[in-house]
FILUM-786343 format. One record per residue (C-alpha): residue number from 1; residue in three letters; x, y, z. Coordinates in steps of 0.5 Angstrom, whole numbers, plus 500, padded with zeros to 3 digits. Each point is the difference from the previous one (the first is absolute). Last residue first. Example, Ala and Ser with C-alpha at 12.3 -4.5 7.8 and 13.67 -1.06 7.14 Angstrom:
% residues 2
{pos=2, code=ser, xx=527, yy=498, zz=514}
{pos=1, code=ala, xx=498, yy=493, zz=502}
% end
This chain:
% residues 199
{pos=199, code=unk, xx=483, yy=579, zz=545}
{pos=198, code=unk, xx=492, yy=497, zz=499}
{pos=197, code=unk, xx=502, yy=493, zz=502}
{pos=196, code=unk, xx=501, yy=503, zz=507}
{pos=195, code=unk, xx=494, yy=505, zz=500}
{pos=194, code=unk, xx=496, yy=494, zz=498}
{pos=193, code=unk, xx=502, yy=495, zz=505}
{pos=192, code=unk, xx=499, yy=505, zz=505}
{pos=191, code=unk, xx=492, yy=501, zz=498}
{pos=190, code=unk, xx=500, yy=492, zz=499}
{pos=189, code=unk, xx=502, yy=499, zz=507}
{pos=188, code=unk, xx=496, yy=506, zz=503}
{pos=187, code=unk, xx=494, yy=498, zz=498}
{pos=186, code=unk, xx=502, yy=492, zz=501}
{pos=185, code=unk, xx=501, yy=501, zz=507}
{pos=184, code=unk, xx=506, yy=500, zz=504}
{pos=183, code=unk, xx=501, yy=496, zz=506}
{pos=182, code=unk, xx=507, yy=496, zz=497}
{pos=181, code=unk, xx=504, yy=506, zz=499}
{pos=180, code=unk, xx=499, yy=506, zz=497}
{pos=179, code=unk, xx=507, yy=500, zz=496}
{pos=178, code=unk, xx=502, yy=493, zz=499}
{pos=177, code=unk, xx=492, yy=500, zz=497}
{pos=176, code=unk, xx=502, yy=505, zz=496}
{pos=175, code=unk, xx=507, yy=497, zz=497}
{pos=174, code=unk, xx=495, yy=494, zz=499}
{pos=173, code=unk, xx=494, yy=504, zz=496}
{pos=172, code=unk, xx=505, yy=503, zz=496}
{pos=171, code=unk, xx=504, yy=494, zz=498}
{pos=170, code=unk, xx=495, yy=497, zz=498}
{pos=169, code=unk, xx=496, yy=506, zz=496}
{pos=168, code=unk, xx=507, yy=499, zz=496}
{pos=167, code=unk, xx=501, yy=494, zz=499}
{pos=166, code=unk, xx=492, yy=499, zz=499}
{pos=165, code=unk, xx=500, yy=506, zz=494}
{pos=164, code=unk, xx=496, yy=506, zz=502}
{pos=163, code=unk, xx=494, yy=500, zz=496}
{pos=162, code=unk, xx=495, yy=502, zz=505}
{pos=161, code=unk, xx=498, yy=494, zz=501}
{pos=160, code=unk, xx=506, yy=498, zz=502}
{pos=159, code=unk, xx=501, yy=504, zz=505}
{pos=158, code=unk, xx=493, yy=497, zz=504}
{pos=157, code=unk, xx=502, yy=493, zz=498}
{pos=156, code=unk, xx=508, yy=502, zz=504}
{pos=155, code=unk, xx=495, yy=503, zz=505}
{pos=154, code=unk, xx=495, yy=494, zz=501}
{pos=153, code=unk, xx=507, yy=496, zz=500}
{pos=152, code=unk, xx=502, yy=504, zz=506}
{pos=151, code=unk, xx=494, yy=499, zz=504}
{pos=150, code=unk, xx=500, yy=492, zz=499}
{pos=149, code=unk, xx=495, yy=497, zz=495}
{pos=148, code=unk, xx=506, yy=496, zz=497}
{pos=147, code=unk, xx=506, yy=500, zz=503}
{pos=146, code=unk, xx=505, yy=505, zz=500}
{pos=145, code=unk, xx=505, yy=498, zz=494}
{pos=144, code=unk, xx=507, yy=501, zz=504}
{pos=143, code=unk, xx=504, yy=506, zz=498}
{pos=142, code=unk, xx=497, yy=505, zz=495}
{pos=141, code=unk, xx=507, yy=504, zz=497}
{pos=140, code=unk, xx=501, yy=493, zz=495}
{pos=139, code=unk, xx=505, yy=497, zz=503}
{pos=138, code=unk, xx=497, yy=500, zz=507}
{pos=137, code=unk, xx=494, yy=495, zz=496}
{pos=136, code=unk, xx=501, yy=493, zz=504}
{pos=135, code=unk, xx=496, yy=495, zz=496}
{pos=134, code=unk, xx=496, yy=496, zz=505}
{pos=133, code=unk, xx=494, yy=503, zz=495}
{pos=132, code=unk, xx=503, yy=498, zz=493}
{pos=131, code=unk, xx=500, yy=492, zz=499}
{pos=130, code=unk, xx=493, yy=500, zz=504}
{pos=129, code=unk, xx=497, yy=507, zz=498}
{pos=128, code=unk, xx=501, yy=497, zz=492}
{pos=127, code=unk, xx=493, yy=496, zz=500}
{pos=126, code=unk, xx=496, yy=505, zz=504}
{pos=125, code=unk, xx=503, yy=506, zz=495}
{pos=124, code=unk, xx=499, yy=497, zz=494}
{pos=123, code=unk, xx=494, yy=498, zz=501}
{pos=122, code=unk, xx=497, yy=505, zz=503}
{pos=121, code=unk, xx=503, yy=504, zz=493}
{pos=120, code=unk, xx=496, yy=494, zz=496}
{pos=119, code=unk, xx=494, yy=503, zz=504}
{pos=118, code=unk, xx=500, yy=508, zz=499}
{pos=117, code=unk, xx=503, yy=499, zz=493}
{pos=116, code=unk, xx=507, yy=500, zz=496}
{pos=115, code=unk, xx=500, yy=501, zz=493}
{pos=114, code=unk, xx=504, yy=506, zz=500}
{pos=113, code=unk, xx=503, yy=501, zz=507}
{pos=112, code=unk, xx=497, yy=504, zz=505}
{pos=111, code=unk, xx=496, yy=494, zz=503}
{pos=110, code=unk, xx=507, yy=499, zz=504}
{pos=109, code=unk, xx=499, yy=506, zz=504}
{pos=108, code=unk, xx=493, yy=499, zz=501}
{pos=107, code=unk, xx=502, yy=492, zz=503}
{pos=106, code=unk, xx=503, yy=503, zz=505}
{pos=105, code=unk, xx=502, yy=495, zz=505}
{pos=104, code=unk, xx=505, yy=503, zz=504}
{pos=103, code=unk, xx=506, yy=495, zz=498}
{pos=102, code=unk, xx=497, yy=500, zz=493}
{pos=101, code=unk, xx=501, yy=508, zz=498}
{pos=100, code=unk, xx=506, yy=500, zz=504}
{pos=99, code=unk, xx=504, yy=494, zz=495}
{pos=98, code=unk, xx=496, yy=504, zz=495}
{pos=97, code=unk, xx=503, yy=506, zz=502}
{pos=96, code=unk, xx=507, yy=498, zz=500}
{pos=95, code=unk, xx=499, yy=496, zz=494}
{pos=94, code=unk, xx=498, yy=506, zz=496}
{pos=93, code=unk, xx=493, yy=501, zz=498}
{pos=92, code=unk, xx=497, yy=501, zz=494}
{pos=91, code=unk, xx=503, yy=496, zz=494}
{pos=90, code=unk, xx=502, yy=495, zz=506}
{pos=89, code=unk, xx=493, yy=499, zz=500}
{pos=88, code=unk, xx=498, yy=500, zz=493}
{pos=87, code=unk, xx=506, yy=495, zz=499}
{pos=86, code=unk, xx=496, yy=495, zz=504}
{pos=85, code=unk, xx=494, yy=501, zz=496}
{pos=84, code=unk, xx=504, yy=498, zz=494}
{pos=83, code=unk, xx=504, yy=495, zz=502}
{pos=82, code=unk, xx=494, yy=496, zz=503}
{pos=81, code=unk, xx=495, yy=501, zz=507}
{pos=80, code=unk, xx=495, yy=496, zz=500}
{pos=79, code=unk, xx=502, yy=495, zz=506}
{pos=78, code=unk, xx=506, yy=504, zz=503}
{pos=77, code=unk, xx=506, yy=497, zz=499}
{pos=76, code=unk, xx=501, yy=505, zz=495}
{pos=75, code=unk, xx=501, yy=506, zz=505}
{pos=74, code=unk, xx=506, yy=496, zz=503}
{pos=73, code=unk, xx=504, yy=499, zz=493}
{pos=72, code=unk, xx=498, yy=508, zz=500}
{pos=71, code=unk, xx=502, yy=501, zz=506}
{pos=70, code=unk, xx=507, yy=496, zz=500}
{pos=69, code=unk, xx=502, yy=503, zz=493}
{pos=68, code=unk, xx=499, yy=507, zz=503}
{pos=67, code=unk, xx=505, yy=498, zz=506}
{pos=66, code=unk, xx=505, yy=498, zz=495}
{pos=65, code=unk, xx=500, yy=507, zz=496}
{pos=64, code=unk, xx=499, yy=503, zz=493}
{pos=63, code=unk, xx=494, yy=495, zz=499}
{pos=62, code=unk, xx=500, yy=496, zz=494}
{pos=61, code=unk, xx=494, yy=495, zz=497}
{pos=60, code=unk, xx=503, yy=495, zz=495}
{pos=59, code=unk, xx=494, yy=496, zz=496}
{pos=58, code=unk, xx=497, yy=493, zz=498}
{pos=57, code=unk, xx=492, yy=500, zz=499}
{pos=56, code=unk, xx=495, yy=495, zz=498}
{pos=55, code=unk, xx=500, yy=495, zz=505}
{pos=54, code=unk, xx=504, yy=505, zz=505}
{pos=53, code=unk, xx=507, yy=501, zz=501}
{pos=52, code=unk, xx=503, yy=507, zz=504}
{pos=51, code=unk, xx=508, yy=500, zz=500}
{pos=50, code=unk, xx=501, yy=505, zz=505}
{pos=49, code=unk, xx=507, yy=506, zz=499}
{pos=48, code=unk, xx=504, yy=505, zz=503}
{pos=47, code=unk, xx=502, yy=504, zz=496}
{pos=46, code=unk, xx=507, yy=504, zz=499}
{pos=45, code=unk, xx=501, yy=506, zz=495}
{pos=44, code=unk, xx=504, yy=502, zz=495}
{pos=43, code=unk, xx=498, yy=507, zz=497}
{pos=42, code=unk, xx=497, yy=501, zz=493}
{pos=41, code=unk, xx=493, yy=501, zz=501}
{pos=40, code=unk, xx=500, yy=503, zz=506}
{pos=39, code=unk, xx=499, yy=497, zz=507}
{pos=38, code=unk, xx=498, yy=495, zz=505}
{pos=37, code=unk, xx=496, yy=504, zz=505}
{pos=36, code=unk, xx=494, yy=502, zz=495}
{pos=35, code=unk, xx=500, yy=493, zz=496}
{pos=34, code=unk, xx=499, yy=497, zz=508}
{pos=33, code=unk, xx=495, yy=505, zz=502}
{pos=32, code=unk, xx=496, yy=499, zz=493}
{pos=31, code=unk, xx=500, yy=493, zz=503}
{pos=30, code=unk, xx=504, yy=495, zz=495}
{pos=29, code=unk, xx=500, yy=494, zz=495}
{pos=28, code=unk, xx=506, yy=499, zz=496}
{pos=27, code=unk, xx=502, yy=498, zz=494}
{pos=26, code=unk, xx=507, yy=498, zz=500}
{pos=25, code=unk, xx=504, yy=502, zz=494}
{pos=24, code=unk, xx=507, yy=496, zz=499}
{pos=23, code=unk, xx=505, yy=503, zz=497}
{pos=22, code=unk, xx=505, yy=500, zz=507}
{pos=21, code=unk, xx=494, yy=501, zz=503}
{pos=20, code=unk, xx=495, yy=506, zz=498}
{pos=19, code=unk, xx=495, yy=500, zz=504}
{pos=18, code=unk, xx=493, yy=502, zz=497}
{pos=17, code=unk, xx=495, yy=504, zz=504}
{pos=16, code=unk, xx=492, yy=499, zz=502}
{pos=15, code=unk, xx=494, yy=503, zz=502}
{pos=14, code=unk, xx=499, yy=508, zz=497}
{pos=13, code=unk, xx=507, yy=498, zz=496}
{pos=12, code=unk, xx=507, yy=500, zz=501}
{pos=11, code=unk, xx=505, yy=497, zz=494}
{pos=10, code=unk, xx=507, yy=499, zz=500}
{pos=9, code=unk, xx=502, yy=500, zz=507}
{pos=8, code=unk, xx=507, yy=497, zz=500}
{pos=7, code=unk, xx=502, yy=494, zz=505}
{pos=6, code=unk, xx=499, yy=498, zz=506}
{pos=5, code=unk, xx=496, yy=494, zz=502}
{pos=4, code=unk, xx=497, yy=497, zz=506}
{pos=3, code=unk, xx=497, yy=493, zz=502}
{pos=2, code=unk, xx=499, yy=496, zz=494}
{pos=1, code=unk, xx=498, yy=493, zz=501}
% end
């Protein structure tokens, strides 16, 4: 199986880039996120990659970083979730946040994906918060996930909705917390919260 390629960017389009390997091009299939982080037609460039099979399909799906191969490699695991679904989501949301998204259980945010709706968005989320919940998330400014339904979680979906993005509503609503301590309620948690992500 191919796991990575480097080599020239000889074409990049809406969904897909040809990699130019010693004389070889290899179609690849890709989120806009991966096509815009890679580089420019012309440059040399390293793509991690996931050979996806089907009866009726053979394709290379590449991903600018391991950790977003490992996603979507997740994402497809879930029942009624293909390549193309899967590359919607991390069109629209960073690893990091989807990490977030799935640690909180906010399905809302994994909804914003084309092609992704309230129930396969559940889905998803109920499926993945167990290989994502434990998950320490002190690497990407948020802490630990707060557990669902707790008051911190209430916060982050509260910033959320708001547009802020879970790394960055997390990171908020912890930083908060630590300030207010452990008797504040969720009023002047997400009023906090939101004069920290404001800066």
């Amino acid at each position: 199986m191919i796991a990575k390629l480097t080599g020239t960017i000889d074409e990049a389009a809406a969904d897909t880039l040809v990699i130019d390997v010693g004389g070889v091009g290899y179609l690849v299939f890709a989120s806009s996120r991966t096509i815009g982080a890679i580089g420019a037609v012309g440059q040399v460039a390293t793509i991690f990659t996931q050979m996806q099979v089907s009866e009726n399909d053979q394709r290379l799906v590449g991903f600018a970083s391991a950790e977003e191969r490992d996603w979507y490699r997740a994402l497809t695991q879930v029942q009624g979730v293909g390549s193309k679904v899967a590359l919607a989501i991390l069109s629209a949301l960073e690893p990091d946040d989807l990490t977030i998204a799935v640690a909180h259980g906010d399905a809302a945010m994994v909804a914003r994906a084309n092609g992704v709706g309230p129930k396969l968005a559940t889905r998803i989320v109920n499926e993945l918060k167990d290989k994502v919940g434990g998950v320490a998330l002190g690497a990407l400014g948020g802490g630990s996930a707060p557990p669902a339904g707790s008051l911190q979680a209430d916060a982050v979906a509260a910033l959320t909705g708001l547009g802020f993005k879970p790394n960055e509503a997390s990171g908020a609503v912890k930083a908060a917390n630590d300030e207010l301590g452990a008797g504040a309620g969720l009023d002047a948690l997400v009023r906090l919260a939101l004069k920290k992500v404001a800066k």
